[in-house]
C-alpha positions in Angstrom: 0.0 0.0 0.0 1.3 3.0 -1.3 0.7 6.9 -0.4 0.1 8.7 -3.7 1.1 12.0 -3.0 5.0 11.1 -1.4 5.2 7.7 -2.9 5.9 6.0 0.4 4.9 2.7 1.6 2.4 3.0 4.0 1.8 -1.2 4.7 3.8 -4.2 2.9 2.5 -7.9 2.7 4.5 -10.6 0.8 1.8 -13.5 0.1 5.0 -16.3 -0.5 4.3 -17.4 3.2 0.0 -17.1 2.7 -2.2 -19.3 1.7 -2.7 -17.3 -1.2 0.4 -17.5 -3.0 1.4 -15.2 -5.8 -0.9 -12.0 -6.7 -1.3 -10.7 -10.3 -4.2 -8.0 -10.3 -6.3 -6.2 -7.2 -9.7 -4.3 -7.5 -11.1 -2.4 -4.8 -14.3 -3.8 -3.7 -15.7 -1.4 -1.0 -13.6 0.9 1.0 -12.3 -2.5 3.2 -12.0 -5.0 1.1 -10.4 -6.2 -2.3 -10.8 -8.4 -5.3 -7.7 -10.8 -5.8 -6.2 -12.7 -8.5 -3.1 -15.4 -8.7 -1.5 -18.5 -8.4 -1.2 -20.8 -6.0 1.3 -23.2 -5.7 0.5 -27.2 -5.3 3.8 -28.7 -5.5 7.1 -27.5 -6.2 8.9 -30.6 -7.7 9.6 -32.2 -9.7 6.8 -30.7 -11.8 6.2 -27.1 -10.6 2.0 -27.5 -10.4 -0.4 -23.9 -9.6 -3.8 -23.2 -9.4 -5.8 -19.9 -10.2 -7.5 -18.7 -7.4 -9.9 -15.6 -6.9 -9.3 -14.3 -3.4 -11.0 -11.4 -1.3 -8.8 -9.7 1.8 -9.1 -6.6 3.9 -7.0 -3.4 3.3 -5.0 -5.1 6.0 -4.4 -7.6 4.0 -6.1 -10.7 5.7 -7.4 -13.5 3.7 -11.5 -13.5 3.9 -12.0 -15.9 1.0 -9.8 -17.9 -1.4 -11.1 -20.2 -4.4 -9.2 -22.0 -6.7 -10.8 -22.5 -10.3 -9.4 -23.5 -13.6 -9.1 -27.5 -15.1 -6.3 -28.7 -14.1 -2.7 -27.0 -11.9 -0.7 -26.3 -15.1 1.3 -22.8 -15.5 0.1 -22.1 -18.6 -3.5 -21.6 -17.6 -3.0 -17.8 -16.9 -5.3 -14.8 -17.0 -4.2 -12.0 -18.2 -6.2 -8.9 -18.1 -9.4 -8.2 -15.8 -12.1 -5.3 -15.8 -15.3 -4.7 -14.1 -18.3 -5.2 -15.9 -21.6 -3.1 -15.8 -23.4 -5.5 -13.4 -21.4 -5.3 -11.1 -19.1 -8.6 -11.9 -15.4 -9.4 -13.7 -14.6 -10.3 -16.5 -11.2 -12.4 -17.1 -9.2 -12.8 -20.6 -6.2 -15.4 -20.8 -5.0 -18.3 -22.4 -5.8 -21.8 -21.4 -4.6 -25.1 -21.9 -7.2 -27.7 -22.4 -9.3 -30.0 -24.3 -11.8 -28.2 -26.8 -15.0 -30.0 -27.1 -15.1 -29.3 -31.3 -11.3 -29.8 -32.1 -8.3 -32.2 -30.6 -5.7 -32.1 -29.6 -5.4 -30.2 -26.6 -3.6 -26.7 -27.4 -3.8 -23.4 -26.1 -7.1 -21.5 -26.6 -8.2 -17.7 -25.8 -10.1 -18.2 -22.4 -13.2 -15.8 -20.7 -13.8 -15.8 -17.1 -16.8 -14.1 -15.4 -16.3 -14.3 -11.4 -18.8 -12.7 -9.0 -17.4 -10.1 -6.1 -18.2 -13.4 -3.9 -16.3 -15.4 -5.5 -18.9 -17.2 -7.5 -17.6 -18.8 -10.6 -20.6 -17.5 -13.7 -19.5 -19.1 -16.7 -16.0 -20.1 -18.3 -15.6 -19.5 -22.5 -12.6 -21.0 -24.8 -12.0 -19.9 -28.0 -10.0 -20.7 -31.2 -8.8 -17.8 -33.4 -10.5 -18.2 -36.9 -7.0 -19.6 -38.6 -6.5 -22.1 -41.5 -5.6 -25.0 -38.7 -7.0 -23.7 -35.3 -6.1 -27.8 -34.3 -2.4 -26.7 -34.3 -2.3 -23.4 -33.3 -1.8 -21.6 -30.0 -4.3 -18.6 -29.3 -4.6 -16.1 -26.1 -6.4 -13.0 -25.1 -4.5 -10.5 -23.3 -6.5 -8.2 -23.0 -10.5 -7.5 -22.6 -12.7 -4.2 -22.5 -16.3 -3.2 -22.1 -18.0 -1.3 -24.6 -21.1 1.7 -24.2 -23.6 -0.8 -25.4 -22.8 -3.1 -22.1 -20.8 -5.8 -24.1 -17.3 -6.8 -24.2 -14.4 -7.4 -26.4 -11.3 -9.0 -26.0 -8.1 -9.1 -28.1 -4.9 -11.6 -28.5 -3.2 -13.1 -31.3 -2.8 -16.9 -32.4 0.4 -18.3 -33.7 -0.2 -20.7 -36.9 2.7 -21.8 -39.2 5.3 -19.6 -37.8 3.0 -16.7 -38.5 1.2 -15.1 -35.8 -2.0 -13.5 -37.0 -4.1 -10.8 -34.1 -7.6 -11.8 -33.3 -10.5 -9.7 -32.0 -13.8 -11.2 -30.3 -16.9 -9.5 -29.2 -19.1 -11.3 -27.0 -22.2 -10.4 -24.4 -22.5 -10.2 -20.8 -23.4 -13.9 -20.9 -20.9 -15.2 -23.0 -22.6 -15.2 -26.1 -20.1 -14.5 -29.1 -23.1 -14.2 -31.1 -26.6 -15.0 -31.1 -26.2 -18.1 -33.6 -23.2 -19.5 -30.9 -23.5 -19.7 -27.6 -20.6 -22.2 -26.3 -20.1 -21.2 -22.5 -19.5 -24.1 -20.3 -19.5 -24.5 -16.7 -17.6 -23.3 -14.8 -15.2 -25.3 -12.4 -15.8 -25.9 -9.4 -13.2 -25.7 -6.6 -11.7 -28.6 -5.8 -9.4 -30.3 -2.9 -6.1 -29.9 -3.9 -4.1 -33.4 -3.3 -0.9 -31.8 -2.5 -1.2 -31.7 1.4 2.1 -30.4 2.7 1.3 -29.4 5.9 -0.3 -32.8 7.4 3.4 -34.5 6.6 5.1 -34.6 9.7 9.1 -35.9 9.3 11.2 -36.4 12.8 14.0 -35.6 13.9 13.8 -32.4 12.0 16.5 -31.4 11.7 18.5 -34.4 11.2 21.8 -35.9 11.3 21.8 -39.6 9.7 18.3 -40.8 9.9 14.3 -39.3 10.2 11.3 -40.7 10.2 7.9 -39.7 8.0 4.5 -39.3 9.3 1.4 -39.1 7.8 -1.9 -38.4 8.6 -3.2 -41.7 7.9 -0.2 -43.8 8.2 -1.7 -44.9 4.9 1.7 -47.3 3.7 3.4 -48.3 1.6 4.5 -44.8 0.6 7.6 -43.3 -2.1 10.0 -40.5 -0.6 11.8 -38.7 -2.6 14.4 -36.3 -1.6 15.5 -32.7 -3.9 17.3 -30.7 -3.5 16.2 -26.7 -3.1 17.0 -26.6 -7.4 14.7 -29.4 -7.9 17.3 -32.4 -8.4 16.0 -35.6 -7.1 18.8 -37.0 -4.4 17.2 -40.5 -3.5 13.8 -42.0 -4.0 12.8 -45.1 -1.5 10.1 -47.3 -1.2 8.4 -47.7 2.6 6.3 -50.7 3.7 5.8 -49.2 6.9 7.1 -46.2 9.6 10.9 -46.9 8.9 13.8 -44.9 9.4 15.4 -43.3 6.0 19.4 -43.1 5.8 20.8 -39.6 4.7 24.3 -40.5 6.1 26.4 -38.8 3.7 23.7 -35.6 2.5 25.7 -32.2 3.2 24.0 -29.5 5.5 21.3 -27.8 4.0 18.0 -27.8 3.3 15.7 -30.7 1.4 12.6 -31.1 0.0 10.9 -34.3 1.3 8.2 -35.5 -1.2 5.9 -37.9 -0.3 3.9 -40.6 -2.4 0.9 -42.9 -0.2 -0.9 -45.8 -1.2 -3.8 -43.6 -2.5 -1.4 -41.6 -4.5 -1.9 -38.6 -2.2 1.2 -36.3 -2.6 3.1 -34.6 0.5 5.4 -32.5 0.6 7.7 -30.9 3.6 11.0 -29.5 4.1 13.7 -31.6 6.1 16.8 -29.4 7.5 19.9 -31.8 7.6 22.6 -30.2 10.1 25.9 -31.5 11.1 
């Protein structure tokens, strides 16, 4: 939070420690509370996997709401560009990596959002640019507008053949790109993630030659797999039950522990190994 007239920071929050994550745009929703948008982070290794989320917090920056949305945790499902709409909702324009119920394979489409100031998830629209091949090309909207007449429009470009060729679409309030197509979907509805870092519990920590992993269930056999902070995988290990795990030999520093169970629920904590 900034002062506009000297420029100084009045408050500072850094969401890397939340349960938020990373922030891309804020709206003002009354004079206490903003509209959030960003990623959150549901694994880190060896596959870096996010989530969008829609968020509301104070102007002291506490989380009141948080939901994730979107089909599935991959960074390329990104929105770029939000504005208010006329009744008193948001619309979204990004790209988005998915399955297109008219073309395959999956690719990279233009992707509308409309999100409620509570959160509530109104429809969800993806579009392919009108190019020769729109089953081979990748499309995004970066940016979206509203217009006097209450609609919206929303521009990107889509690559095809080396070439990349700018698209326009205008569309309603609803969704509707035209009265002769109307394609929104459902939207998504928030979902569990199954990354569930904070219920693994490893002991000693930290360690010296050997630690022990706990889960919530004690739901064996289970994988481990250490990293290191840059993501390389150290060791990997099999567990048929509440064993302890050698790192004899592992220099001082810090690890990420990862976590397969039986279920193929995936943990993940930290494990400091000290001298």
């Amino acid at each position: 939070m900034i002062n506009p007239e000297n420029g100084k920071i009045i408050k500072e929050w850094r969401p890397g420690s939340s349960a938020a994550g990373t922030v891309h745009f804020l709206f003002p929703l009354t004079d206490t509370t903003w509209l959030i948008y960003g990623k959150k982070t549901l694994q880190v290794s060896p596959v870096q996997h996010v989530r969008p989320y829609w968020a509301i917090i104070d102007t002291a920056f506490n989380l009141i709401d948080m939901r994730l949305f979107g089909p599935g945790p991959l960074i390329s499902n990104f929105i770029w560009d939000i504005e208010p709409t006329p009744d008193g909702n948001f619309i979204a324009a990004g790209e988005l990596y998915a399955a297109n119920p008219n073309t395959e394979p999956a690719d990279i489409y233009g992707w509308l959002y409309k999100v409620s100031p509570e959160l509530d998830s109104l429809w969800s629209l993806q579009l392919i640019a009108p190019v020769p091949e729109p089953k081979v090309s990748g499309n995004y909207l970066g940016g979206v507008g509203v217009l006097s007449s209450g609609n919206m429009v929303a521009g990107g470009y889509s690559m095809y053949n080396s070439q990349i060729t700018c698209w326009l679409v205008k569309f309603s309030t609803d969704g509707c790109v035209d009265t002769l197509w109307c394609a929104v979907t459902p939207a998504w509805e928030p979902d569990e993630p199954e990354i569930q870092p904070r219920q693994l519990r490893l002991y000693p920590n930290p360690a010296q030659e050997t630690f022990f992993v706990e889960l919530p269930e004690g739901d064996y056999p289970v994988w481990v797999e250490l990293y290191t902070m840059d993501s390389r995988l150290l060791q990997r290990q099999r567990l048929e039950s509440n064993e302890a795990l050698k790192i004899a030999g592992l220099p001082q520093g810090i690890y990420l522990c990862r976590v397969i169970d039986a279920s193929g629920l995936i943990y993940i904590a930290k494990l400091i190994v000290s001298g």
